[in-house]
C-alpha positions as CSV (number, residue, x, y, z in Angstrom):
1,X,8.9,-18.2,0.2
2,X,9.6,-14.6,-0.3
3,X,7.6,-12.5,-2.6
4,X,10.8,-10.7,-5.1
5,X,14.5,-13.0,-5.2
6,X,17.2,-12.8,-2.0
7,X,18.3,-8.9,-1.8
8,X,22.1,-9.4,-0.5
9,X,21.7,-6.8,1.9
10,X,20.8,-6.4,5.5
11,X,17.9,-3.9,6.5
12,X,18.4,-3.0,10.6
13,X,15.4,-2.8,12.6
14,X,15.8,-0.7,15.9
15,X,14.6,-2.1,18.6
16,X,14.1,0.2,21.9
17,X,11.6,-1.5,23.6
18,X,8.6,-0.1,21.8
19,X,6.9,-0.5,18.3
20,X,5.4,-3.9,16.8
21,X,8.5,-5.6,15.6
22,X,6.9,-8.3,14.8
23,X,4.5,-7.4,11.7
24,X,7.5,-5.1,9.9
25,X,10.0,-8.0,10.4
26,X,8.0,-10.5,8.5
27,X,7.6,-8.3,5.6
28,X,10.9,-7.6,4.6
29,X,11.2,-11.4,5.1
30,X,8.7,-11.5,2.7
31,X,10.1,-9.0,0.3
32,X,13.2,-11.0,0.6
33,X,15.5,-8.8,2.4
34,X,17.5,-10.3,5.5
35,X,15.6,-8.2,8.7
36,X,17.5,-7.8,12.2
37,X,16.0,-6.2,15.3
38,X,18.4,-4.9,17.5
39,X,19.4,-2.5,20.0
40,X,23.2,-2.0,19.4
41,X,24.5,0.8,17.2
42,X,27.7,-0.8,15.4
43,X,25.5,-2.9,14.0
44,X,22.5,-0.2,12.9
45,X,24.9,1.6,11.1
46,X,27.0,-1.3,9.6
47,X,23.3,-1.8,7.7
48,X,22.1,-0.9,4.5
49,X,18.6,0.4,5.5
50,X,17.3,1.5,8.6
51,X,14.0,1.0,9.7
52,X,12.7,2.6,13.6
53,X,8.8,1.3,14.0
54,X,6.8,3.0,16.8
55,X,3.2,2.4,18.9
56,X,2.8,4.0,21.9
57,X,2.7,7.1,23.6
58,X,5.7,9.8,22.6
59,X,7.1,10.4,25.7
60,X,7.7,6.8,26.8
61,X,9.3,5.9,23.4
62,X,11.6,8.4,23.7
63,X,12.6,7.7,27.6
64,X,13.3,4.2,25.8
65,X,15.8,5.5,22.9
66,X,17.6,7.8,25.7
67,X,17.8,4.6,27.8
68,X,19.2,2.8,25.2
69,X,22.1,5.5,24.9
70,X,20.5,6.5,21.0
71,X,20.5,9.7,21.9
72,X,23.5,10.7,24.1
73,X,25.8,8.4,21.5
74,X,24.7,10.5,18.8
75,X,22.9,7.3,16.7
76,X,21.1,9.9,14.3
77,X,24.2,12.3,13.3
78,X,26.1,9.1,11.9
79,X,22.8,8.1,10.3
80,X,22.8,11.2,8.5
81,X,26.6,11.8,8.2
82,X,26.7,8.3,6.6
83,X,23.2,8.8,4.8
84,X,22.2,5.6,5.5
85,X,18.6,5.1,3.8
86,X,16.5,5.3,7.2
87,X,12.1,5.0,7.3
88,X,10.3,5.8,10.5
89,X,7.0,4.3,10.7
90,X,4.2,5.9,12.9
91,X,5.4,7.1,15.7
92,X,8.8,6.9,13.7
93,X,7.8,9.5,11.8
94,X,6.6,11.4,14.9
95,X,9.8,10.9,17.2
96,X,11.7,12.9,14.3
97,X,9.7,16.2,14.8
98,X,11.4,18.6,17.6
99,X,8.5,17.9,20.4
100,X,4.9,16.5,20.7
101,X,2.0,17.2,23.2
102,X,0.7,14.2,23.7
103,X,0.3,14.1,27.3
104,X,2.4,17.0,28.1
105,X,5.2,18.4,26.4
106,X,7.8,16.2,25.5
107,X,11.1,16.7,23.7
108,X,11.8,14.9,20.0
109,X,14.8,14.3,17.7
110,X,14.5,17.2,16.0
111,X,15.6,15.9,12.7
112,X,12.4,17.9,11.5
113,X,11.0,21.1,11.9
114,X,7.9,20.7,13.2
115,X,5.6,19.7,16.3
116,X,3.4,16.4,17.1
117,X,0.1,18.0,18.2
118,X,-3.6,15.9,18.6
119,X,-6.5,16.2,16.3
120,X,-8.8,18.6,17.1
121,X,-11.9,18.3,19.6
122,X,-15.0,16.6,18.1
123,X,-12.6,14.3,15.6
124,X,-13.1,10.6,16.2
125,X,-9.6,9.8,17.3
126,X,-7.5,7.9,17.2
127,X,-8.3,7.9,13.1
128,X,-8.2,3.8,12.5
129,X,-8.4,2.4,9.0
130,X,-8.0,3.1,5.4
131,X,-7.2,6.6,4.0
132,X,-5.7,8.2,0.5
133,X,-2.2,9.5,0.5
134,X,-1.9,12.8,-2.1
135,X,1.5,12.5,-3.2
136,X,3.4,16.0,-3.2
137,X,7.0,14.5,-4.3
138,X,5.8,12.5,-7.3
139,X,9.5,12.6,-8.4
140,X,10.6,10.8,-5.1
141,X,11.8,6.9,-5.9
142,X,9.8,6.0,-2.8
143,X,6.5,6.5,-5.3
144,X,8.1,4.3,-8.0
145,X,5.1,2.5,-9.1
146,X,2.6,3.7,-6.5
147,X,-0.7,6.0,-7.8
148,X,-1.8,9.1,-6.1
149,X,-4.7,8.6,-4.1
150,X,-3.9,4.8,-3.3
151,X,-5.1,4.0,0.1
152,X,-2.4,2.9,3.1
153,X,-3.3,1.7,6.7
154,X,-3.3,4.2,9.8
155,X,-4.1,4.4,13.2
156,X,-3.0,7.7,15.1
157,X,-4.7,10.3,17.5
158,X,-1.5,12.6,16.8
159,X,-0.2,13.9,13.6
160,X,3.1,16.3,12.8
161,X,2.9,20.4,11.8
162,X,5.6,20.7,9.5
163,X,7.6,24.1,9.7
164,X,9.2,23.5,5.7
165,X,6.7,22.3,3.4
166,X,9.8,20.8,1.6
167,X,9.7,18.1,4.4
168,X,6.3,16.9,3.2
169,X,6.2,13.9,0.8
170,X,2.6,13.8,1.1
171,X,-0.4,14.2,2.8
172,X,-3.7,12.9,3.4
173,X,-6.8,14.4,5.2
174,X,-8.3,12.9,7.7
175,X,-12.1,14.5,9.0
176,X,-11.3,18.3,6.9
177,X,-7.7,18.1,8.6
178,X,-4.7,18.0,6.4
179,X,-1.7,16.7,7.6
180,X,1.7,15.3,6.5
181,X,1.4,11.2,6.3
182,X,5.0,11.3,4.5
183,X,8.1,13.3,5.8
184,X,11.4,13.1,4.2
185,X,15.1,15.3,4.6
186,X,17.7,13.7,2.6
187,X,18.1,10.0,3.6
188,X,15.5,9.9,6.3
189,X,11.8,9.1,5.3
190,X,8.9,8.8,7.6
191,X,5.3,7.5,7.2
192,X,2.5,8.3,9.6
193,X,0.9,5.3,8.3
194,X,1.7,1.3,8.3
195,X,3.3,0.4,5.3
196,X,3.3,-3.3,6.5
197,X,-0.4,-3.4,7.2
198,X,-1.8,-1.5,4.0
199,X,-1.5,-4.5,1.5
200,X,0.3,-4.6,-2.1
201,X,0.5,-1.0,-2.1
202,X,2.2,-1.3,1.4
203,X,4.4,-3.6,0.4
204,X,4.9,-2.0,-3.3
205,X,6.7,1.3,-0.8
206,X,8.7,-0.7,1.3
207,X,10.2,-2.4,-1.8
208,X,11.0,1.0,-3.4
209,X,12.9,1.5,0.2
210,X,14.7,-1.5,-0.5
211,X,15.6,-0.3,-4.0
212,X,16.8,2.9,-2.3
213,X,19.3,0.8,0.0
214,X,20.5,-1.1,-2.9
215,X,21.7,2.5,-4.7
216,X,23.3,3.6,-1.3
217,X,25.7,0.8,-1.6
């Protein structure tokens, strides 16, 4: 049974090949919104939410989306022409940053300003576990309901430099090094962290997502 009453809408989940489908499928099944993973763009942007999960390394996710024509059929200038509500999810969030150095130099979305750079020598990486989120939006709907300081899920060796601090939603600090764990520009929000693994509180954010799709239609 899911958690809140039927949404009567459809959230899209993309599906290139890469990203634990599986976990962020069952809870918007759980929240009560109807999930679909798939690769075709008609039906991405024929959604009322967008959602683009990603594990694994940059470069081969992003060899995936060009494969699967994302790229060269412009997926991400209807998504914001159209301002579909869209969240990344780790390496969501770090695919929309113009490049990343994780094992070489590779070329992102550039939907944000901003690089994808490793923590720093002497840093147990990748960081895996619990950490705080310090909200820097606190008028954003996305925090509807969630505290500053709560504690979401991560696991990451990389995390984005953002060029306009206006692209930061919030950030948490991780061995003394600050980064952005929540990116937004207009409709598109990221989280460097697993909404679907970090409990209530994960499950508290994706709903406000869901309340955010509901106002876009």
């Amino acid at each position: 049974m899911p958690l809140y009453e039927i949404m009567e809408f459809k959230i899209s989940i993309i599906d290139y090949n890469a990203g634990n489908l599986g976990s962020i499928f069952k809870a918007i099944r759980f929240l009560g919104a109807e999930p679909i993973i798939t690769n075709k763009i008609k039906e991405i942007l024929s959604s009322d939410g967008i959602i683009l999960p990603g594990v694994g390394a940059f470069g081969d996710c992003m060899n995936n989306f060009k494969k699967a024509g994302f790229i060269e059929k412009g997926l991400f200038n209807y998504i914001i022409e159209k301002k579909i509500p869209f969240l990344g999810i780790c390496l969501g969030l770090q695919m929309l940053f113009d490049e990343s150095e994780e094992m070489g130099i590779h070329k992102g979305l550039g939907i944000i300003k901003g690089r994808i750079i490793r923590f720093p020598q002497g840093i147990k990486c990748p960081q895996i576990g619990w950490n705080t989120i310090e909200i820097r939006q606190r008028d954003h709907k996305i925090f509807d309901g969630i505290q500053n300081g709560s504690y979401f899920y991560f696991v990451h060796s990389y995390h984005a430099v953002c060029m306009d601090p206006n692209n930061i939603l919030a950030e948490t600090e991780y061995e003394g090094v600050v980064f952005p764990s929540m990116v937004v520009k207009g409709n598109i929000i990221a989280t460097q962290f697993h909404p679907e693994k970090s409990g209530k509180v994960g499950l508290k954010l994706l709903k406000n997502f869901f309340e955010i799709c509901k106002e876009f239609n």
